[in-house]
C-alpha positions in Angstrom: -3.6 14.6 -18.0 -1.6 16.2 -15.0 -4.8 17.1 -13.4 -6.8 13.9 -14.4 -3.8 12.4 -12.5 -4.0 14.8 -9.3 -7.7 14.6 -9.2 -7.3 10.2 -8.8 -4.9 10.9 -6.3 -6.8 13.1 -4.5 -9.7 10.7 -4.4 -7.6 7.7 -3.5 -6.0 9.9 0.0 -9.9 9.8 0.9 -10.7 5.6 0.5 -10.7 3.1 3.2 -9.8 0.5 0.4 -7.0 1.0 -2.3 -6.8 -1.0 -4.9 -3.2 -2.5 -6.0 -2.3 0.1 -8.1 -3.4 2.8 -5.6 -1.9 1.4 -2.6 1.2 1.1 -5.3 1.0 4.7 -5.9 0.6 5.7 -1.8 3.7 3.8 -1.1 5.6 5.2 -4.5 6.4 1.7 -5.8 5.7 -1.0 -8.6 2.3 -2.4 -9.0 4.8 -6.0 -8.6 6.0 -5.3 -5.5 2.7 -4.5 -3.9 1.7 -8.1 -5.4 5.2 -9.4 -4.1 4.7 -8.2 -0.7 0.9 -9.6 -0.6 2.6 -13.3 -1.5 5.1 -13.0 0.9 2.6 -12.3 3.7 3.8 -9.0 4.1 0.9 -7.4 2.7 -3.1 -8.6 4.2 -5.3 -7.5 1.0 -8.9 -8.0 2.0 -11.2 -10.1 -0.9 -14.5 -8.5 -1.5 -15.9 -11.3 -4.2 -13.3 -11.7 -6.9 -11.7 -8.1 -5.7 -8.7 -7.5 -3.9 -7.9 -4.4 -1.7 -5.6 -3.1 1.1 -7.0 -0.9 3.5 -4.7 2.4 4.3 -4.3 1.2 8.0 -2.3 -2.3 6.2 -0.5 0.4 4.5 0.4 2.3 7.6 1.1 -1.0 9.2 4.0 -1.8 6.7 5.1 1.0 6.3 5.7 0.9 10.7 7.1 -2.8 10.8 9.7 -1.2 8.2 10.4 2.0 10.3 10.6 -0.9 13.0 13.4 -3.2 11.7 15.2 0.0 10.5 15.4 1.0 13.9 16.3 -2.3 15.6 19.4 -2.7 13.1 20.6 0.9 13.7 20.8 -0.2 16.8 22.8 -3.1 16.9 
């Protein structure tokens, strides 16, 4: 199972397009917040029919806007 687990993870560092769950597991959080921060705006999935992804660079893009904002009120 470990493996079985390592293996998907392994696969997933390699896609352009995550699914929920993935992009979930990149970040280490709940599957809810990932569908949280996509209702708030925070988070740009991209639609492919009925489908929806989020590409590693939205990932990277959060997770710098956080970085960001923790920065800005450090240094007030």
């Amino acid at each position: 199972m470990a493996d079985e687990m390592q293996h998907h993870d392994a696969l997933a560092a390699h896609r352009l397009l995550l699914t929920p769950e993935e992009a979930a597991t990149v970040l280490r959080i709940g599957q809810t917040t990932i569908y949280a921060l996509m209702k708030a705006g925070d988070l740009h999935p991209v639609h492919i029919g009925r489908s929806c992804r989020i590409s590693r660079v939205e990932l990277e893009r959060y997770v710098s806007r956080l970085a960001a904002a923790e920065r800005a009120s450090a240094g007030r």
